[in-house]
Kinemage of the C-alpha trace (Angstrom):
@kinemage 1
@onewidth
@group {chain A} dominant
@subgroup {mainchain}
@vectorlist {calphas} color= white
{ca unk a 1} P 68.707 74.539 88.908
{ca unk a 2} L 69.625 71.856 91.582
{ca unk a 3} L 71.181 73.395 94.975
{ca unk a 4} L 74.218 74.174 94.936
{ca unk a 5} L 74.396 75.121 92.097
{ca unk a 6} L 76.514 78.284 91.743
{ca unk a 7} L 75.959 79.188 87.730
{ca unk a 8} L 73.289 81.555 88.587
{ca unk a 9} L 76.258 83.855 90.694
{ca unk a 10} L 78.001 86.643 89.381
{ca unk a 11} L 82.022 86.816 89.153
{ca unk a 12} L 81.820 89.383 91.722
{ca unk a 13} L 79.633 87.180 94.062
{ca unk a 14} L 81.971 84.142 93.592
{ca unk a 15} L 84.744 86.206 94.393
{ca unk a 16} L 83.394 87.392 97.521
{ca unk a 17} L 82.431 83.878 98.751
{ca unk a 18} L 85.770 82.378 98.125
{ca unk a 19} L 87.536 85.459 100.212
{ca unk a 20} L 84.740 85.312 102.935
{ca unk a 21} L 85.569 81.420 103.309
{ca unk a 22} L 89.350 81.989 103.386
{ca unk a 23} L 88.680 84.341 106.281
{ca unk a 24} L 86.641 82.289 108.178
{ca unk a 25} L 89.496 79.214 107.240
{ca unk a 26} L 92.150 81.105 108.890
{ca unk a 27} L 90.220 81.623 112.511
{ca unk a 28} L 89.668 77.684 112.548
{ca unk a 29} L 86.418 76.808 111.192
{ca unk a 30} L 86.125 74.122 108.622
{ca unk a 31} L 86.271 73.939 104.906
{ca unk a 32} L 82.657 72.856 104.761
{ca unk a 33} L 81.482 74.948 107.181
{ca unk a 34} L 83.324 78.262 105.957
{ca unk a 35} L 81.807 77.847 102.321
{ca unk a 36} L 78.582 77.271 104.113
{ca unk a 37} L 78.776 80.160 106.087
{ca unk a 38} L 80.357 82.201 103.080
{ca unk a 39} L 77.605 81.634 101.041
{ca unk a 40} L 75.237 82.353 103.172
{ca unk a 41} L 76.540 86.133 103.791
{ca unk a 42} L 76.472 86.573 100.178
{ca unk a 43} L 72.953 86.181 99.611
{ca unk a 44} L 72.637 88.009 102.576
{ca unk a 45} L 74.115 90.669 101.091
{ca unk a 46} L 72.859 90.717 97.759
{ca unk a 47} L 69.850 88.713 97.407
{ca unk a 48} L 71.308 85.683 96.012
{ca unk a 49} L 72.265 84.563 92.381
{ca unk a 50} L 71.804 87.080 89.233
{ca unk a 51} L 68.126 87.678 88.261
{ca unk a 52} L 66.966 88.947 85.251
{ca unk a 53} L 64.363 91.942 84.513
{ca unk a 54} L 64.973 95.352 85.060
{ca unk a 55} L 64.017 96.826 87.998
{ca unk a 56} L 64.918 93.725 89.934
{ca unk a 57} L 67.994 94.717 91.709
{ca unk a 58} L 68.134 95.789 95.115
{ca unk a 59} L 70.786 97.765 96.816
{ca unk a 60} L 73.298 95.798 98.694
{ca unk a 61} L 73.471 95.570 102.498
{ca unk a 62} L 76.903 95.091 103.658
{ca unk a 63} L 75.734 95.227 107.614
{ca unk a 64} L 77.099 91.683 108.085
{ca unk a 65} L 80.564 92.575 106.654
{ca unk a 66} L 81.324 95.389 108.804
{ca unk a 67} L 81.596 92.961 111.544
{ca unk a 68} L 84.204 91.572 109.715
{ca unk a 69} L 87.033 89.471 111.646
{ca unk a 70} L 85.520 90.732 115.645
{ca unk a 71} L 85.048 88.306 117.934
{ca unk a 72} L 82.468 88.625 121.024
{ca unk a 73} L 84.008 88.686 124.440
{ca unk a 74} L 87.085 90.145 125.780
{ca unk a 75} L 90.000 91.438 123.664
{ca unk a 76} L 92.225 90.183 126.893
{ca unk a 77} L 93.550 86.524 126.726
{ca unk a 78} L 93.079 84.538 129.872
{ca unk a 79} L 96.375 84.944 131.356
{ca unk a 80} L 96.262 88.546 131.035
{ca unk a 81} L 92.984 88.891 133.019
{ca unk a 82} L 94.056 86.168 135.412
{ca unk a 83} L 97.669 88.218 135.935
{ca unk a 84} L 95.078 91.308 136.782
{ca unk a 85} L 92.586 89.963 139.235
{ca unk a 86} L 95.699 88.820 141.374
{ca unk a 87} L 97.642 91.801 140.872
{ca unk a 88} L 94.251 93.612 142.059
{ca unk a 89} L 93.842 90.992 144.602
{ca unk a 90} L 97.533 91.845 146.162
{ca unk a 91} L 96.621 95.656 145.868
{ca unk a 92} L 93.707 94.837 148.413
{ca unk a 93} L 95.177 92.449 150.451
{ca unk a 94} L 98.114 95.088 151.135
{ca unk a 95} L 95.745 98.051 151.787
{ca unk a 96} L 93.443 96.055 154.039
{ca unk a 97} L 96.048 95.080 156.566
């Protein structure tokens, strides 16, 4: 099986990939990138492609969905921190003098 190749992936799998990618479409990252990136949280997840054999499967770990959409840093845009620090700048000034 060359790379890339996705035969080997259950519907289910596929599925998740493609709405993993859209997610990471719609915050700005690129086509390529977002399959890249979907892909790799689906083997992640579950281990990669089908295999066959019983006793094979593992359980899933979804620890790497749960983060879902957050972003790192500070849920405040710059202008609403900036509007802060010289509102709490003022405050000081004021109380100082």
């Amino acid at each position: 099986m060359p790379q890339g190749d996705k035969s080997s992936y259950t519907d289910k799998q596929k599925r998740k990939a493609a709405h993993i990618e859209e997610g990471y479409e719609e915050r700005g990252v690129s086509r390529k990138e977002a399959e890249s990136r979907a892909w790799a949280t689906v083997n992640k997840e579950s281990g990669g492609g089908k295999k066959s054999g019983s006793g094979r499967g593992k359980k899933e770990n979804h620890a790497s969905s749960r983060r879902g959409g957050a972003k790192s840093g500070s849920s405040q845009s710059h202008a609403t921190r900036s509007a802060a620090a010289k509102k709490g700048w003022e405050t000081r000034r004021k109380r100082s003098g």
